[in-house]
C-alpha atoms as a printed R data frame, in Angstrom:
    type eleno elety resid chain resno       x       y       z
1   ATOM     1    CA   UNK     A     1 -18.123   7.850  18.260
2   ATOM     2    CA   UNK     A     2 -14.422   8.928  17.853
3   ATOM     3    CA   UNK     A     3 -12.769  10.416  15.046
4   ATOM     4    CA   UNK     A     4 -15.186  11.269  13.189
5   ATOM     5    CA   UNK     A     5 -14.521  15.064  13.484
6   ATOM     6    CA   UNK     A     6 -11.787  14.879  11.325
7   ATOM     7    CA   UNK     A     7 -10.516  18.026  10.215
8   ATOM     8    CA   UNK     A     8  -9.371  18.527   6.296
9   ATOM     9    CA   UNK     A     9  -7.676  21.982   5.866
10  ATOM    10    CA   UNK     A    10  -5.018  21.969   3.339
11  ATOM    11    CA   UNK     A    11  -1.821  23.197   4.527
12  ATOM    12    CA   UNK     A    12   1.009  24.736   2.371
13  ATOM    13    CA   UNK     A    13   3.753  24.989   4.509
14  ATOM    14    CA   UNK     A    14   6.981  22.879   3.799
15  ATOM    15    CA   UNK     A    15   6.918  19.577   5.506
16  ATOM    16    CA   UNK     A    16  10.490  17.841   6.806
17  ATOM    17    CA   UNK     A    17  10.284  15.238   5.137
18  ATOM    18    CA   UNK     A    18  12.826  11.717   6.883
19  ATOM    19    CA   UNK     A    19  13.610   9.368   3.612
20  ATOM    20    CA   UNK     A    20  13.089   6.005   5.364
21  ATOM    21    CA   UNK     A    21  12.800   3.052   3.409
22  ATOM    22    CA   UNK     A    22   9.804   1.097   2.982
23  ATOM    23    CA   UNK     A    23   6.111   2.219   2.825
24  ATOM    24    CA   UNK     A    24   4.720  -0.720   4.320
25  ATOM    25    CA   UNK     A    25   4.233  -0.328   8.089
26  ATOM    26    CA   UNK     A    26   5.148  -2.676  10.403
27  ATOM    27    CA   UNK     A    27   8.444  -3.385   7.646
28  ATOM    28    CA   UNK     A    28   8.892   0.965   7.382
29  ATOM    29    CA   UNK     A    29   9.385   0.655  11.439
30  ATOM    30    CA   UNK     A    30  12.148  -2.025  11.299
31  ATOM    31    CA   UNK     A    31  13.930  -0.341   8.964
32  ATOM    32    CA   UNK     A    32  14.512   3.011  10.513
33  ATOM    33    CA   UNK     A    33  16.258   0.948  12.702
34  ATOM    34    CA   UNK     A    34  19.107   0.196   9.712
35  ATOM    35    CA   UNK     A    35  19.492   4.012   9.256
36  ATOM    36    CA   UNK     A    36  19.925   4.417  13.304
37  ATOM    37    CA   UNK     A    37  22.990   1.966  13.586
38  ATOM    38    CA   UNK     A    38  24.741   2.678  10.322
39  ATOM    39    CA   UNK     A    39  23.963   6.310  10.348
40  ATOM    40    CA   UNK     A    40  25.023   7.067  14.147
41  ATOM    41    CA   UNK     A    41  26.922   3.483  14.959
42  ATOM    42    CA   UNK     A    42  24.813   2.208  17.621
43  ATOM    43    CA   UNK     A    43  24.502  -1.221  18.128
44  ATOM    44    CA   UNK     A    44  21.026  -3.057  17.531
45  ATOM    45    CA   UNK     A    45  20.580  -3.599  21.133
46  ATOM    46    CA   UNK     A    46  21.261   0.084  22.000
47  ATOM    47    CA   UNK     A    47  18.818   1.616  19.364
48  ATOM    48    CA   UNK     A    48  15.822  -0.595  21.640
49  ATOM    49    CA   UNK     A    49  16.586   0.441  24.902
50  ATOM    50    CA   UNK     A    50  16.866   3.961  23.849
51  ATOM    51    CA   UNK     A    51  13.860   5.551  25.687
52  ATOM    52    CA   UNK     A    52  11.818   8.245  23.531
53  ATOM    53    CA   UNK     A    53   8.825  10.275  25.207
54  ATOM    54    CA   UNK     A    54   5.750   8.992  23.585
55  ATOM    55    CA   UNK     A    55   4.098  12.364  23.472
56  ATOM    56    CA   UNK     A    56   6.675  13.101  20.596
57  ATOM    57    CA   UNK     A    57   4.619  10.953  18.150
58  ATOM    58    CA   UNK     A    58   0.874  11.966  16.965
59  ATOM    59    CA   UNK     A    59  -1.618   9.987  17.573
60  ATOM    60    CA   UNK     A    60  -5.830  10.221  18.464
61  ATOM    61    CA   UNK     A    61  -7.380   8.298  20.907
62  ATOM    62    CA   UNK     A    62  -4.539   6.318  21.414
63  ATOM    63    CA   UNK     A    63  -3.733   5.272  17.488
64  ATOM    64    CA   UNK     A    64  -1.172   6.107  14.885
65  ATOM    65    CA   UNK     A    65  -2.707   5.739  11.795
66  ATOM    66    CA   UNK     A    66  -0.030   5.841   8.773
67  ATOM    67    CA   UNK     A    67  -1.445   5.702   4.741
68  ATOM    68    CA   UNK     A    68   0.871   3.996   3.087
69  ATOM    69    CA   UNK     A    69   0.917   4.317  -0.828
70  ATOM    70    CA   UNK     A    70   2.244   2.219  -3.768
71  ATOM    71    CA   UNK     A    71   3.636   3.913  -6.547
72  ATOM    72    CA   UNK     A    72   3.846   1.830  -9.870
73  ATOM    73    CA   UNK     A    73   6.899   4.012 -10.957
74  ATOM    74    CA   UNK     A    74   8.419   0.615 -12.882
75  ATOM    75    CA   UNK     A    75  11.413   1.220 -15.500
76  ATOM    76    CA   UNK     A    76   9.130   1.538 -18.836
77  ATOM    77    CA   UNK     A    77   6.881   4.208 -16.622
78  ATOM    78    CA   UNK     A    78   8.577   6.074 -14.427
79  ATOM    79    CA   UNK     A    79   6.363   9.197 -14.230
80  ATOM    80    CA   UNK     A    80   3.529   7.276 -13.206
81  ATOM    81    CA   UNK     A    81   1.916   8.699 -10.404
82  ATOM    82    CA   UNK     A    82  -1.617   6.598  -9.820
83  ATOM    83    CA   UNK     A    83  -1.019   4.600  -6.366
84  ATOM    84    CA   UNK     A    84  -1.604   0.919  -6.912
85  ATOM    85    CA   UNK     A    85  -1.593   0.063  -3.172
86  ATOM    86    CA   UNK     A    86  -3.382   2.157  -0.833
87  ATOM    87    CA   UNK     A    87  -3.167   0.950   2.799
88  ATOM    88    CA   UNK     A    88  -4.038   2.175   6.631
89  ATOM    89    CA   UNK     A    89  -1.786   1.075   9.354
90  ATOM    90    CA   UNK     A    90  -3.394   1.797  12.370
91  ATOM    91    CA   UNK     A    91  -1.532   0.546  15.770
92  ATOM    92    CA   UNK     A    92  -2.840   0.749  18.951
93  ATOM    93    CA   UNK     A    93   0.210   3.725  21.476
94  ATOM    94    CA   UNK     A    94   0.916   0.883  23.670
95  ATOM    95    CA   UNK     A    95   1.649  -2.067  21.306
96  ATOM    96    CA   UNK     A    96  -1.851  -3.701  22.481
97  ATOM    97    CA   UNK     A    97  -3.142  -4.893  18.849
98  ATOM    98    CA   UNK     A    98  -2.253  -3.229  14.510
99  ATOM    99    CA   UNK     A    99  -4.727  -3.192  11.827
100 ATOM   100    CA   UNK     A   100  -4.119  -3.113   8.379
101 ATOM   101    CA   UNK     A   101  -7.193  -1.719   6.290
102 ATOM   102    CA   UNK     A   102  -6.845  -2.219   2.779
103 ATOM   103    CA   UNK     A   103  -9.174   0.332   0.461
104 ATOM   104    CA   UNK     A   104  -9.853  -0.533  -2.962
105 ATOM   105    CA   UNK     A   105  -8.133   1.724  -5.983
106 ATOM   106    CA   UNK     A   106 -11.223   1.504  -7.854
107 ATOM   107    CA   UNK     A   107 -13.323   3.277  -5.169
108 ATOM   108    CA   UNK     A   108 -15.036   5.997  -6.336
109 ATOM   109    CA   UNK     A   109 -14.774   9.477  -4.395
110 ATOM   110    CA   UNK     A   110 -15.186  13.076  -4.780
111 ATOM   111    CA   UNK     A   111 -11.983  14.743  -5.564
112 ATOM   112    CA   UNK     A   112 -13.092  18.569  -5.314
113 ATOM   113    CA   UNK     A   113 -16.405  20.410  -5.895
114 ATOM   114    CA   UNK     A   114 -16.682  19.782  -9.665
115 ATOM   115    CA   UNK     A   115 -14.706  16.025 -10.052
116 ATOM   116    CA   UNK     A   116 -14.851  13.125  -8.825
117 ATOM   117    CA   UNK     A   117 -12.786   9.777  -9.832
118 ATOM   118    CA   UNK     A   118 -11.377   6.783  -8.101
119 ATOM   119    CA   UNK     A   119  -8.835   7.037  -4.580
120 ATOM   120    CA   UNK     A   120  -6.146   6.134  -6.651
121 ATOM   121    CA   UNK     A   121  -5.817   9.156  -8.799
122 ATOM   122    CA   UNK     A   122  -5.994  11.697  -5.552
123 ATOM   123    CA   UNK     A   123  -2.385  11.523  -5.090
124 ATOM   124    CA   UNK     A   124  -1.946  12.086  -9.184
125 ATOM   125    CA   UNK     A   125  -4.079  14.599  -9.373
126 ATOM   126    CA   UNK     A   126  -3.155  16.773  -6.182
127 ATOM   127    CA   UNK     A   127   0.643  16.587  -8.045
128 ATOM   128    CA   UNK     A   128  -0.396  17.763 -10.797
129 ATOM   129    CA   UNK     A   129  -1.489  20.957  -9.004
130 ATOM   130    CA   UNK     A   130   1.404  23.075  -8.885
131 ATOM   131    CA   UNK     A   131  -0.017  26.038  -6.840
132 ATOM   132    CA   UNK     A   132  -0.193  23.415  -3.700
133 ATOM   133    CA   UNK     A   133   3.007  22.372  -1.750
134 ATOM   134    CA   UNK     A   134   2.981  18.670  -1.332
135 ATOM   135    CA   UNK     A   135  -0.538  18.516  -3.228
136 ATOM   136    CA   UNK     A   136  -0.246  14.855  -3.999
137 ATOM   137    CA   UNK     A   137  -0.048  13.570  -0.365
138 ATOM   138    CA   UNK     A   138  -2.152  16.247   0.977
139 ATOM   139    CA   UNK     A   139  -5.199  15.180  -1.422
140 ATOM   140    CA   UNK     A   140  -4.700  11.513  -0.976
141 ATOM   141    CA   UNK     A   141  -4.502  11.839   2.843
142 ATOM   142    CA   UNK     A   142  -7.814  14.148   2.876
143 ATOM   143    CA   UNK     A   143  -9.464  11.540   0.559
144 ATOM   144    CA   UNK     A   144  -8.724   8.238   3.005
145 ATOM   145    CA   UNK     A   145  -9.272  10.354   5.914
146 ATOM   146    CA   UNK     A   146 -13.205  11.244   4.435
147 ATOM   147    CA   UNK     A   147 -13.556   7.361   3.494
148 ATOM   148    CA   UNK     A   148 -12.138   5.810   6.890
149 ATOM   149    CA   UNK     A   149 -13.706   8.666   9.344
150 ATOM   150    CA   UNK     A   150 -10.253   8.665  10.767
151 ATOM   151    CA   UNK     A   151  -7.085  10.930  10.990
152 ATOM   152    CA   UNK     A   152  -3.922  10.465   9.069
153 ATOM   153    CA   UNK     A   153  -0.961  11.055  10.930
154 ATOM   154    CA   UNK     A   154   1.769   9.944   8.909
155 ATOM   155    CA   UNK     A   155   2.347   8.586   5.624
156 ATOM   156    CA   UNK     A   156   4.895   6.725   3.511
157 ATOM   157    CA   UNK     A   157   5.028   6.537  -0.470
158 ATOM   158    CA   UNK     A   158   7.541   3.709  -2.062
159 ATOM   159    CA   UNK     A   159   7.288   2.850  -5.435
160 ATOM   160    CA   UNK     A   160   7.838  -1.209  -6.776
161 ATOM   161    CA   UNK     A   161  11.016  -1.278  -7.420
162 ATOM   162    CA   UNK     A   162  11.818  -0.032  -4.053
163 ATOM   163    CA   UNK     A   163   9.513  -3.150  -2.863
164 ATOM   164    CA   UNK     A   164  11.555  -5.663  -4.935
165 ATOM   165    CA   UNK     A   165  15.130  -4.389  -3.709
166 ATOM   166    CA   UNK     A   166  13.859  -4.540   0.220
167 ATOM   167    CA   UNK     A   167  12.858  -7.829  -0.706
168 ATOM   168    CA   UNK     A   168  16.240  -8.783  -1.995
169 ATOM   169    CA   UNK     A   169  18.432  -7.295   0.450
170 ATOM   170    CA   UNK     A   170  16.671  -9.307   3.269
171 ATOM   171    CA   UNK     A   171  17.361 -12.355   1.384
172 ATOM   172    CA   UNK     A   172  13.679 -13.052   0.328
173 ATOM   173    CA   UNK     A   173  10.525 -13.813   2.728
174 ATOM   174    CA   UNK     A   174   8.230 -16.834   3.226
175 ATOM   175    CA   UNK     A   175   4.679 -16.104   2.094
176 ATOM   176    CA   UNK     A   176   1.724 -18.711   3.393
177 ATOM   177    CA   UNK     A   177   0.254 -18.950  -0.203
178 ATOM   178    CA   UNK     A   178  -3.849 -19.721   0.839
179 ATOM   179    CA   UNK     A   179  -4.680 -21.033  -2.746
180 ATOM   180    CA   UNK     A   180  -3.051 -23.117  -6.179
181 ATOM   181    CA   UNK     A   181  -3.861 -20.610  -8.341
182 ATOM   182    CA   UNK     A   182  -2.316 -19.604 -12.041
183 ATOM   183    CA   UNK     A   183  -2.800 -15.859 -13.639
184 ATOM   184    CA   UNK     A   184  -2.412 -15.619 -17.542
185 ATOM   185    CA   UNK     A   185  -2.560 -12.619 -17.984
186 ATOM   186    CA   UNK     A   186   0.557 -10.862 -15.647
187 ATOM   187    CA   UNK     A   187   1.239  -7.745 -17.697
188 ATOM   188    CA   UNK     A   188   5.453  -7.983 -18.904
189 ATOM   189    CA   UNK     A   189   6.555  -4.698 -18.376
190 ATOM   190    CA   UNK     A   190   7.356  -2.816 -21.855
191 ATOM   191    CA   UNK     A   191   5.271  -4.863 -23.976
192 ATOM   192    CA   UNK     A   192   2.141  -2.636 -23.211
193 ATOM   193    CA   UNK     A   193   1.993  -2.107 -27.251
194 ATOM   194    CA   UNK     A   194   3.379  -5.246 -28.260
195 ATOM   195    CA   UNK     A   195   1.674  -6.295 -31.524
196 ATOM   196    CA   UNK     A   196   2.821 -10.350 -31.228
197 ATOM   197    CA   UNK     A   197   3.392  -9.888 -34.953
198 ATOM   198    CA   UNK     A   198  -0.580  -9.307 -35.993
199 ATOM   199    CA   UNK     A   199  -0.709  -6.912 -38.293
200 ATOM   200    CA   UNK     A   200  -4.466  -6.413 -38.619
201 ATOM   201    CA   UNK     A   201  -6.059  -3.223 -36.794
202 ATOM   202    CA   UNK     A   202  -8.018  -4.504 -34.013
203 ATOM   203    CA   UNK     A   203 -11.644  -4.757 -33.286
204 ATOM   204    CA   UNK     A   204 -12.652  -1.402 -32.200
205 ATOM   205    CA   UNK     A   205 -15.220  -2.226 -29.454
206 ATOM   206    CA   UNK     A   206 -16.983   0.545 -27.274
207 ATOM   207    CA   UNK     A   207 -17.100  -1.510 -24.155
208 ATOM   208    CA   UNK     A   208 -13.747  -0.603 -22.626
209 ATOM   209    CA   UNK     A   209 -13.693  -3.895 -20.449
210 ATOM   210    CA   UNK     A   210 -14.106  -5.996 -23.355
211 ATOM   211    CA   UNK     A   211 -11.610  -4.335 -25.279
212 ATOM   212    CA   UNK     A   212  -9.361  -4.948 -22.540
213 ATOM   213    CA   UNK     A   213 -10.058  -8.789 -22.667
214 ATOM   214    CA   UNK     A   214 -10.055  -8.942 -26.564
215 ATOM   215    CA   UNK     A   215  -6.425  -7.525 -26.234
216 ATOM   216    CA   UNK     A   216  -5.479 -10.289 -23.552
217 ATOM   217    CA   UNK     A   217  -6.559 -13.072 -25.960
218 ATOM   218    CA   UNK     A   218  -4.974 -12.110 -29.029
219 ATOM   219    CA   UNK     A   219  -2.405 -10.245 -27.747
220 ATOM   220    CA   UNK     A   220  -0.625 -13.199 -25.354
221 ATOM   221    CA   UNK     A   221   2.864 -12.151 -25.963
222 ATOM   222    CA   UNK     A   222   2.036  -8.753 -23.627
223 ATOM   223    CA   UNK     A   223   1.494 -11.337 -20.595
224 ATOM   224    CA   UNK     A   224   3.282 -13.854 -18.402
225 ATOM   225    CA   UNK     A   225   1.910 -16.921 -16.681
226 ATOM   226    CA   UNK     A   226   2.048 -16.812 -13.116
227 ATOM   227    CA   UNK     A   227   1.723 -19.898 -10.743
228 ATOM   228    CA   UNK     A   228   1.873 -20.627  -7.156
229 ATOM   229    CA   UNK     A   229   1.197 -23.579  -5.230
230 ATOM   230    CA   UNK     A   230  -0.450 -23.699  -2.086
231 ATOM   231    CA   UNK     A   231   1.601 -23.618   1.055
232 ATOM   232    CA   UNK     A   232   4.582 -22.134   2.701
233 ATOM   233    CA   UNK     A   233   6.967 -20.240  -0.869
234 ATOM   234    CA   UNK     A   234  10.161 -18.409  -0.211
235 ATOM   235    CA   UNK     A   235  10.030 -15.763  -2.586
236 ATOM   236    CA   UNK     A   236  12.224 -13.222  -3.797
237 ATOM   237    CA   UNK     A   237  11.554  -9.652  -4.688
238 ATOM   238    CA   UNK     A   238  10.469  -9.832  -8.514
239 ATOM   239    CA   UNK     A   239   8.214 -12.940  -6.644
240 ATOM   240    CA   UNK     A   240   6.611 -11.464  -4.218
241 ATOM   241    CA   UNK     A   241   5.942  -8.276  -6.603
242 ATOM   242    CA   UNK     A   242   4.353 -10.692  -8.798
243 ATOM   243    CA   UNK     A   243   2.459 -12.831  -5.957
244 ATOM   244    CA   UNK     A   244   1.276  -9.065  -4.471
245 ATOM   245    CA   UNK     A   245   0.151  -7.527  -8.133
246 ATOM   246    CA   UNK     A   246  -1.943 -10.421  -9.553
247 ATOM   247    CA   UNK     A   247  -5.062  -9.450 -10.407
248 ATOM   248    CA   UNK     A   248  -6.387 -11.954 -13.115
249 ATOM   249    CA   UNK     A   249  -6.102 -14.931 -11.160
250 ATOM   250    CA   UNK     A   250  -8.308 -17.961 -12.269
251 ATOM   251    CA   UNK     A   251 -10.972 -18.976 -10.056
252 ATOM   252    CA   UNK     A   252 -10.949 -16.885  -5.749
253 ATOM   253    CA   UNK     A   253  -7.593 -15.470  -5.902
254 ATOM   254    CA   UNK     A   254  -8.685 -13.116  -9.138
255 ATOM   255    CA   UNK     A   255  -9.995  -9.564  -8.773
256 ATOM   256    CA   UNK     A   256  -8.469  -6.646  -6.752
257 ATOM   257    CA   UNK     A   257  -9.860  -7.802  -3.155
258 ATOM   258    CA   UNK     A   258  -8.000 -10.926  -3.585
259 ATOM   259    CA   UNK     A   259  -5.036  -8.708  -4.500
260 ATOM   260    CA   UNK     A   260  -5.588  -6.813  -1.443
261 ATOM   261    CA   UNK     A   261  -5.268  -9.542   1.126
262 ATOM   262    CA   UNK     A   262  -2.050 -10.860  -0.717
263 ATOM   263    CA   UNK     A   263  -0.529  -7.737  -0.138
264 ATOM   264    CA   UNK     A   264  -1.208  -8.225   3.311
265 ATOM   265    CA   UNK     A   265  -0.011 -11.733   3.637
266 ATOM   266    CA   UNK     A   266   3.369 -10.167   2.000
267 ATOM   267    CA   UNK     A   267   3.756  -7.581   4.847
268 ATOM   268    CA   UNK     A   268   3.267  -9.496   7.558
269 ATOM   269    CA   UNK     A   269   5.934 -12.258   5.896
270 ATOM   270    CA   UNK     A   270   8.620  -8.717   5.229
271 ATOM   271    CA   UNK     A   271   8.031  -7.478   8.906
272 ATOM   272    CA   UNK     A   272   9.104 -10.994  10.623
273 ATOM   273    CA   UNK     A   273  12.039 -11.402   8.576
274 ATOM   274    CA   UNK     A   274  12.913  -7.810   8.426
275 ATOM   275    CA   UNK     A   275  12.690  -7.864  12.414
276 ATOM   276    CA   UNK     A   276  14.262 -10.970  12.777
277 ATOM   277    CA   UNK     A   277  17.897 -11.167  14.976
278 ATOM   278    CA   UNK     A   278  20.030 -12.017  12.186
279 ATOM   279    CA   UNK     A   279  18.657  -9.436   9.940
280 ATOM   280    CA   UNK     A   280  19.181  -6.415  12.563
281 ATOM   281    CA   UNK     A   281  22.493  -7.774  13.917
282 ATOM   282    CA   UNK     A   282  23.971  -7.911  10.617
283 ATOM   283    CA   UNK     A   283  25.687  -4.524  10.079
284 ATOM   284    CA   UNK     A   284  26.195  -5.482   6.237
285 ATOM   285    CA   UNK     A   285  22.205  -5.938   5.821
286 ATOM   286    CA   UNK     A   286  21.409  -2.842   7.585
287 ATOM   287    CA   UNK     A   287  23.995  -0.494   5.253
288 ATOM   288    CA   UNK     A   288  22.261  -1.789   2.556
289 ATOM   289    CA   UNK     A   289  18.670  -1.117   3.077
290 ATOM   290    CA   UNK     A   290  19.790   2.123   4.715
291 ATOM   291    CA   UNK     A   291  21.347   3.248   1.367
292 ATOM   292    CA   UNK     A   292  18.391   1.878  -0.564
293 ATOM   293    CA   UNK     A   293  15.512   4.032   1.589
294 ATOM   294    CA   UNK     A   294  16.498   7.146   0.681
295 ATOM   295    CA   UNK     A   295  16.190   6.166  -3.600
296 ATOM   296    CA   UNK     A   296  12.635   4.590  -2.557
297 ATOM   297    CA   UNK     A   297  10.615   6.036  -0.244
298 ATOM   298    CA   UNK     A   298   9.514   9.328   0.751
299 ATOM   299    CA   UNK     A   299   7.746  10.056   4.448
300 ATOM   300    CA   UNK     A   300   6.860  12.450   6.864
301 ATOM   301    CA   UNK     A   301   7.915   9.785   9.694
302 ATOM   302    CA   UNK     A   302  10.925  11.096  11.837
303 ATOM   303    CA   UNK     A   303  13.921   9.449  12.871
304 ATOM   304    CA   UNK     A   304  12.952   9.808  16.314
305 ATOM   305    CA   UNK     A   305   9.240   9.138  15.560
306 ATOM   306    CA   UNK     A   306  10.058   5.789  13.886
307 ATOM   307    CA   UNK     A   307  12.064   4.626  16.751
308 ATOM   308    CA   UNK     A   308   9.503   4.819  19.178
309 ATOM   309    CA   UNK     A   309   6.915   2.955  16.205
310 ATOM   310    CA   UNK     A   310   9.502   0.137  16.053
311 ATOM   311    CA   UNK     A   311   9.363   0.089  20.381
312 ATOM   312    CA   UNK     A   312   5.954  -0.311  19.945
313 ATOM   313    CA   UNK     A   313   5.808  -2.955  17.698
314 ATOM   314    CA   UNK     A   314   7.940  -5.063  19.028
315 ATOM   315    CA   UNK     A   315   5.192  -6.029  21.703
316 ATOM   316    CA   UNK     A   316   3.185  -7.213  18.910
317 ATOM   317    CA   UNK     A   317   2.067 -10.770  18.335
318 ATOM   318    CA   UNK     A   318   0.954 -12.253  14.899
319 ATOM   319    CA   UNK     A   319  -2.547 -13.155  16.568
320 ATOM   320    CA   UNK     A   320  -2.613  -9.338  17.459
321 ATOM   321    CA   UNK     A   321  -2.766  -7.955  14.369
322 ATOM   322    CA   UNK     A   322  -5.675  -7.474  12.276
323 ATOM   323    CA   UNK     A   323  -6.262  -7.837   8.306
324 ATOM   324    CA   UNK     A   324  -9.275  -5.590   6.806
325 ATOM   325    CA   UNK     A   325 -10.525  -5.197   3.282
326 ATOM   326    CA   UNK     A   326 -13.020  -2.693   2.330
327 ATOM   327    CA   UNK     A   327 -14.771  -4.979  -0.819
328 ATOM   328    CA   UNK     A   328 -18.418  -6.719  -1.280
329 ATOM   329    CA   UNK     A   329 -17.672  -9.316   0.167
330 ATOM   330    CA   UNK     A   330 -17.885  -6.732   3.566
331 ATOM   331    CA   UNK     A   331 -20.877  -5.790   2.302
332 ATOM   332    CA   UNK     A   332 -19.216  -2.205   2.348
333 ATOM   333    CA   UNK     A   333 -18.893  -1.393  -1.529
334 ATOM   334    CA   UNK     A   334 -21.029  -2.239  -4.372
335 ATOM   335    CA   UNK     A   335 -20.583  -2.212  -7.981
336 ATOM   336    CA   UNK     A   336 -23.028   0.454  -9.862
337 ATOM   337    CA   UNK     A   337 -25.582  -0.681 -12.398
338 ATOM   338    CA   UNK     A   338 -25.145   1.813 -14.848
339 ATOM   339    CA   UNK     A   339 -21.671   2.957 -15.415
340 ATOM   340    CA   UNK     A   340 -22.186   6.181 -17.711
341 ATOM   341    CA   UNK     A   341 -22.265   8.287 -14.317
342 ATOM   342    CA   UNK     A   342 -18.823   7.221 -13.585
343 ATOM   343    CA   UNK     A   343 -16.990   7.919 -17.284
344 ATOM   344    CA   UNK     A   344 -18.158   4.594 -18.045
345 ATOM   345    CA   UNK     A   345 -15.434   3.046 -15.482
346 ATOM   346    CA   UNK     A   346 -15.240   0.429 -13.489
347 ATOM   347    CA   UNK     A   347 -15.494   1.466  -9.811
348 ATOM   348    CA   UNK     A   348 -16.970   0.327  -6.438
349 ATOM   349    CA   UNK     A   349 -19.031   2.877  -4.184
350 ATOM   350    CA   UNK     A   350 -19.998   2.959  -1.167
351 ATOM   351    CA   UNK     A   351 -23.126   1.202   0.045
352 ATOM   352    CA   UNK     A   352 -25.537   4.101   0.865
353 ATOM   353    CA   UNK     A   353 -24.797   6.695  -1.130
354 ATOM   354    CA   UNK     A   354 -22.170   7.688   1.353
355 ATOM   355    CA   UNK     A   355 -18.665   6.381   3.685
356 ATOM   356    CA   UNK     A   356 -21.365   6.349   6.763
357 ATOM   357    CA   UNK     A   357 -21.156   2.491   6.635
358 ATOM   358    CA   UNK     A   358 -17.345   2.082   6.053
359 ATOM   359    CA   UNK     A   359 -16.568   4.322   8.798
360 ATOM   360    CA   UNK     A   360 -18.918   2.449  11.233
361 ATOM   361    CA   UNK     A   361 -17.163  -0.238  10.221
362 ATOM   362    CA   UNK     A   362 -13.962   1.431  11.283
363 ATOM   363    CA   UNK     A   363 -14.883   2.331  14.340
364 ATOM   364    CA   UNK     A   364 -15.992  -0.974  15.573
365 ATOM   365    CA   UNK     A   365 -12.602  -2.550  14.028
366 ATOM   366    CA   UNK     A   366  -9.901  -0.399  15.929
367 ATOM   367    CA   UNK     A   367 -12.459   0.196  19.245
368 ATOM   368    CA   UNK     A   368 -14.594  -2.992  19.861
């Protein structure tokens, strides 16, 4: 069994930390490659055959594993700091085979000796500590790590309007779209307290999930109607934020697992454009996203270190890399019967009682 021993100390020293643009792994790798040829004026075709010792990047049993987190810092919330996307890159030291394993925000895990609460507030809460340096990604890394049964070598945080501008600058990607499907309910940003003109208090109602849907229905001016059709979309960035955030989907495409493999389909689709010829021989292009990383996206990925990721994925083909979802339908997670231990939220836990499962799980994805 390998990795299992994972070690969680916290650590307070002051990490170096490389802005590079774009917390979404395989697209994170092509773009340290903009900040390379603008930054020291090397040509595209330089920056690859550029040889880098291997043994310069961290890695267990030969895999990089890289968390990559999604900030919902939009314009009418900037201070948010819950992580909306939380995603494992894992890719194999010689290029061999990627996996990306997608963990669900509502997963419920123990954040210290006396709280617990769902993966997506680790990173919130751990900033919130102001005794710890870096207490945000430290917690969130520790809490993957305990879920996955594997180490975290790197991560890289971007927030959604970082997403949307990436987007833009590469002139938009082509998304596979699996379903038809329409979402009513797309939250507008700013209209979270929108009254639509009703002036009558609402209906106080103790359930907090059907107070949520009571406010979609009456409340319809708070939400845009999404639609895509089935088949090959070029999409833009506000499109492929929307595609990538849907949750309330009528009919499969609804719910967050859904969501999950979405966001998936919208990597792969940024990664083959944003490693496509005419993007990286276009010295315009690469300015651009190189002076658009730095406002975005914070990581403890080196120049150097990125350089060699980007060699290594260049030997990747599409059929080599791997899509996981941690969900029910995995037979991983499971939605509790009585909600009152859990604050009365809606979370997922782990079938068991405990990760044992999910990391077994793990282990036969990245080694079998």
């Amino acid at each position: 069994m390998r990795y299992l021993d994972v070690k969680r100390t916290k650590k307070k020293e002051v990490k170096k930390k490389s802005p590079i643009f774009k917390a979404i792994f395989l697209v994170l790798l092509g773009l340290v490659v903009a900040g390379m040829v603008w930054a020291r004026s090397l040509s595209p075709m330089s920056v690859f055959s550029k040889i880098i010792n291997p043994s310069g990047l961290k890695q267990t049993d030969g895999r990089i594993n890289i968390l990559l987190l999604g900030l919902d810092t939009r314009p009418d919330r900037p201070s948010s700091t819950l992580t909306d996307t939380v995603i494992v890159g894992s890719i194999d030291n010689e290029g061999k085979n990627a996996t990306l394993i997608s963990i669900p925000r509502d997963l419920w895990v123990p954040i210290d000796d006396d709280y617990s609460g769902k993966i997506n507030s680790a990173y919130a809460i751990g900033e919130a500590d102001q005794d710890k340096i870096d207490g945000g990604i430290t917690l969130a890394k520790e809490k993957v790590e305990e879920v996955l049964g594997i180490p975290i070598h790197y991560y890289a945080l971007i927030n959604f309007e970082g997403f949307k501008k990436a987007i833009d600058i590469l002139g938009g990607i082509e998304v596979d779209v699996e379903n038809t499907f329409d979402d009513y309910h797309y939250p507008i940003p700013g209209r979270e307290e929108d009254t639509c003109g009703i002036t009558e208090d609402p209906i106080k109602i103790e359930d907090g999930k059907e107070a949520t849907q009571s406010a979609e229905e009456i409340y319809l001016c708070r939400y845009d109607h999404l639609h895509f059709d089935k088949g090959l979309t070029k999409m833009d960035g506000e499109t492929a934020l929307r595609y990538a955030r849907s949750r309330y989907a009528v009919g499969v495409e609804g719910g967050d697992f859904a969501r999950a493999k979405r966001q998936q389909k919208v990597i792969i689709a940024a990664k083959n454009k944003l490693l496509s010829l005419p993007t990286l021989l276009n010295p315009g292009k690469l300015k651009e996203l190189y002076d658009a990383y730095g406002e975005f996206v914070e990581t403890d990925l080196g120049i150097s270190e990125g350089q060699r990721l980007l060699e290594i994925s260049q030997k990747l083909e599409k059929e080599t890399i791997k899509n996981a979802v941690i969900d029910k339908d995995s037979e991983l997670v499971v939605s509790p019967i009585d909600s009152d231990p859990y604050l009365g939220a809606s979370v997922l836990i782990p079938k068991g009682g405990d990760f044992s499962q999910i990391q077994a799980f793990i282990q036969r994805l990245l080694f079998e």
